[in-house]
BAMAR-102284 format. One record per residue (C-alpha): residue number from 1; x, y, z. Coordinates in Angstrom, 3 decimals, decimal comma. Layout:
# residues N
+------+----------+----------+----------+
! dovo !       px !       py !       pz !
+------+----------+----------+----------+
!  NUM !        X !        Y !        Z !
...
+------+----------+----------+----------+
END
This chain:
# residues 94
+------+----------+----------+----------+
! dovo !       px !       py !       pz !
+------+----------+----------+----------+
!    1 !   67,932 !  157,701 !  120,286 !
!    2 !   66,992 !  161,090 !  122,127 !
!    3 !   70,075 !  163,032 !  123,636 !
!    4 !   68,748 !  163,617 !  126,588 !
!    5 !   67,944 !  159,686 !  127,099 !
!    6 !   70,538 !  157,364 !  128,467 !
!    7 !   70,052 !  153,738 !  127,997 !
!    8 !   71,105 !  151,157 !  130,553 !
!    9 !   71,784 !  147,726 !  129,595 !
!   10 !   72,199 !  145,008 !  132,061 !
!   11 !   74,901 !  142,249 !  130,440 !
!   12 !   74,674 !  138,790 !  131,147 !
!   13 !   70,672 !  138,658 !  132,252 !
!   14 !   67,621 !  138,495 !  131,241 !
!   15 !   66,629 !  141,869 !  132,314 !
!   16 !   65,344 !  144,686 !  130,016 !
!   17 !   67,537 !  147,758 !  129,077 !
!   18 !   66,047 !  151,186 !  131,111 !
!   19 !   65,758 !  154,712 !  129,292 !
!   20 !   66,410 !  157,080 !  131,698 !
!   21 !   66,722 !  160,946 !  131,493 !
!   22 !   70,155 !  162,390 !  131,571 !
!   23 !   71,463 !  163,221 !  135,126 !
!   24 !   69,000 !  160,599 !  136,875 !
!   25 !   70,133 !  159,063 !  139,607 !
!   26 !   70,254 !  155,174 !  138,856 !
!   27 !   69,210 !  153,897 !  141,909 !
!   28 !   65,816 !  156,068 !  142,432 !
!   29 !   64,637 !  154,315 !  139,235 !
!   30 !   65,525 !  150,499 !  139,535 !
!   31 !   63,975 !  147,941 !  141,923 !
!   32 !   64,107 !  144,787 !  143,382 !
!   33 !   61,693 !  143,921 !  140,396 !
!   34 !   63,166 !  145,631 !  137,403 !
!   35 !   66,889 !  145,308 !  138,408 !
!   36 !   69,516 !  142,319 !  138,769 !
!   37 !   71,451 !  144,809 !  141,031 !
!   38 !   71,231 !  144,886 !  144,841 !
!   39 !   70,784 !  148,306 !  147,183 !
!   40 !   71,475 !  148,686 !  150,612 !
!   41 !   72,073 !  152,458 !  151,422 !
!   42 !   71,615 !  153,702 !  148,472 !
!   43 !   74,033 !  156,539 !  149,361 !
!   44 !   77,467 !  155,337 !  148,477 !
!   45 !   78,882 !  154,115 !  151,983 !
!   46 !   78,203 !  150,615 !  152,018 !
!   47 !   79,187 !  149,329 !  148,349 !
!   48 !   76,437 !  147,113 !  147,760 !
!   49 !   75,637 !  148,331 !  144,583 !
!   50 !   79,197 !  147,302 !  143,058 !
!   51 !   79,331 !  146,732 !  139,391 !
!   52 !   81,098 !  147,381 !  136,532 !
!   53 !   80,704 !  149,605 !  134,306 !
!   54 !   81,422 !  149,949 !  130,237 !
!   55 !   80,477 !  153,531 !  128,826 !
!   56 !   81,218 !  157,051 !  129,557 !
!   57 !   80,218 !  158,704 !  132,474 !
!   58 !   81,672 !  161,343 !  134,835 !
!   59 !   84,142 !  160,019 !  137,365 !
!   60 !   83,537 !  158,535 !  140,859 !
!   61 !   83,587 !  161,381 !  143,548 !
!   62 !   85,909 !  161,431 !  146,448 !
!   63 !   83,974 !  160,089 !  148,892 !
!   64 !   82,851 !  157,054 !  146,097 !
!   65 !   86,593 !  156,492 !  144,933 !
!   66 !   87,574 !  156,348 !  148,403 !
!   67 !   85,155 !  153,185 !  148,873 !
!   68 !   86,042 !  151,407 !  145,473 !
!   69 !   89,620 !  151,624 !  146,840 !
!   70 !   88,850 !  149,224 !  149,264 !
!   71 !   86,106 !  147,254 !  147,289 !
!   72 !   87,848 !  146,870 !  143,943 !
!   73 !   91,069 !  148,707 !  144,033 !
!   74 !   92,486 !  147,020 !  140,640 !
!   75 !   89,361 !  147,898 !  138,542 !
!   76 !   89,084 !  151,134 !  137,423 !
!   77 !   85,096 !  150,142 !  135,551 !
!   78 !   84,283 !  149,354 !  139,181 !
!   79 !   81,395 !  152,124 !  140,086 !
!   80 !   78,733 !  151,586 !  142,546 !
!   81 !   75,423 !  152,168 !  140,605 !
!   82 !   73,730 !  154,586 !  143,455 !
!   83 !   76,244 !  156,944 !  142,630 !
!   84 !   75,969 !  156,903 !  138,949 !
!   85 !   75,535 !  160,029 !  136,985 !
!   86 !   73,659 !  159,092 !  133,793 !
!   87 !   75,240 !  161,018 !  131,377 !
!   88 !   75,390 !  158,449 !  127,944 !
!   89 !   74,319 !  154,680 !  127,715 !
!   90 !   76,458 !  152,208 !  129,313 !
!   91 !   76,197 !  148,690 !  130,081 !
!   92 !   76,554 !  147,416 !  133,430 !
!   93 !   78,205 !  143,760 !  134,860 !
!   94 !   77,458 !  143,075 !  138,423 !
+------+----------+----------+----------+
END
């Protein structure tokens, strides 16, 4: 697969993988019809967009980590999708 596309599985649903560029911003590219994942704000504050997360990307900024700290403060794969930096494939669980 082309470096500079990241694949994005969605586990345990019938929903198609998405190829996205690197550095794409998750949640400008998924909708209520081509997503199982729900958005509210779509800006990280009001943690709708909780899943979990297997693959490498870069960690959850302050403001995100603060939130997942009170969402899911035992899971460090816990990520809220909006926030995602697409940076390899990963596979999400929501």
């Amino acid at each position: 697969m082309n470096k500079n596309i990241c694949q994005i599985q969605f586990l345990n649903t019938n929903y198609p993988p998405v190829d996205l560029e690197t550095n794409q911003k998750l949640s400008e590219h998924l909708t209520i019809e081509n997503s199982p994942i729900l958005f509210g704000c779509r800006t990280g504050i009001c943690g709708t967009c909780l899943v979990v997360v297997q693959g490498d990307i870069p960690p959850p900024s302050a403001e995100e980590k603060e939130l997942l700290e009170i969402l899911a403060p035992s899971n460090n794969q816990a990520r809220l999708a909006c926030q995602i930096q697409l940076t390899n494939n990963i596979k999400i669980i929501n």
